[in-house]
C-alpha positions as CSV (number, residue, x, y, z in Angstrom):
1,X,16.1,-3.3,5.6
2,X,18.0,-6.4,4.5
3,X,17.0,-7.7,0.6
4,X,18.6,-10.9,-0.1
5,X,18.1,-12.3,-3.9
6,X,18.4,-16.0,-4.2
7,X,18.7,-16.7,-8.4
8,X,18.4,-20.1,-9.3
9,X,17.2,-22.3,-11.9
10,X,13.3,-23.0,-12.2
11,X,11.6,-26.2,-11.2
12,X,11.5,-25.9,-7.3
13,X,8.5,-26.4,-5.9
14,X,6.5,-23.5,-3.7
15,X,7.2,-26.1,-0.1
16,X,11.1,-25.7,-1.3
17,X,11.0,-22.0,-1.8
18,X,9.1,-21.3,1.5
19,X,11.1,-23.7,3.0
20,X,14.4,-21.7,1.6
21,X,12.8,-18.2,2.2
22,X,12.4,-19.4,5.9
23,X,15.8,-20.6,6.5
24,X,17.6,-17.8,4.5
25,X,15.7,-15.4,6.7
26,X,16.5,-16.6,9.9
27,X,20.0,-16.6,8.9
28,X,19.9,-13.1,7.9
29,X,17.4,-12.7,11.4
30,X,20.9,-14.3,13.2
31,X,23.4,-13.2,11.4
32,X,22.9,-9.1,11.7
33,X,20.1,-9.3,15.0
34,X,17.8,-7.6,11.9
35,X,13.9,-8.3,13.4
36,X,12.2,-10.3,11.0
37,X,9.5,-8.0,9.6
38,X,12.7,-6.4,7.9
39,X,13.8,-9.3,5.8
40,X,12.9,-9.4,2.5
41,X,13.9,-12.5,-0.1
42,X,13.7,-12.1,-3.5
43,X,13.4,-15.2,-5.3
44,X,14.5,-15.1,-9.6
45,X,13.8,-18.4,-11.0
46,X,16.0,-18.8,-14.5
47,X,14.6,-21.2,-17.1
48,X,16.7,-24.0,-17.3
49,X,17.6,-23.2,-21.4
50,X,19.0,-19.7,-19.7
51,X,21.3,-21.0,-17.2
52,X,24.9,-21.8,-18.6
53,X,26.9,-24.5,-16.4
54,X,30.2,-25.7,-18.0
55,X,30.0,-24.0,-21.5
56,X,26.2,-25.7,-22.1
57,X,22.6,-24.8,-21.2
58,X,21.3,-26.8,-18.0
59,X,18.3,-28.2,-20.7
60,X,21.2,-29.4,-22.7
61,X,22.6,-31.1,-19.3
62,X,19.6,-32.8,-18.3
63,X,19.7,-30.9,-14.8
């Protein structure tokens, strides 16, 4: 059973996340012939203030 985590900061909205959870799925669905009932995404949003990028926090960024 493929498990693919996707970490990334928060803010996405749930259309975006389906939308990634469907694509990243028929990649894996592709990629390894794995049926699609096996595919499991694991999605771990990171508040921005947590996510380092260039030495400062994404908040501190403005991303």
């Amino acid at each position: 059973m493929p498990i693919v985590q996707v970490n990334m900061m928060s803010g996405r909205t749930a259309d975006q996340k389906e939308k990634m959870i469907r694509k990243v799925t028929d990649a894996v669905m592709e990629a390894i012939d794995a049926p699609e009932q096996n595919v499991t995404v694991i999605i771990n949003e990171i508040p921005k203030s947590e996510f380092g990028i260039g030495g400062l926090s994404a908040d501190k960024q403005g991303r």
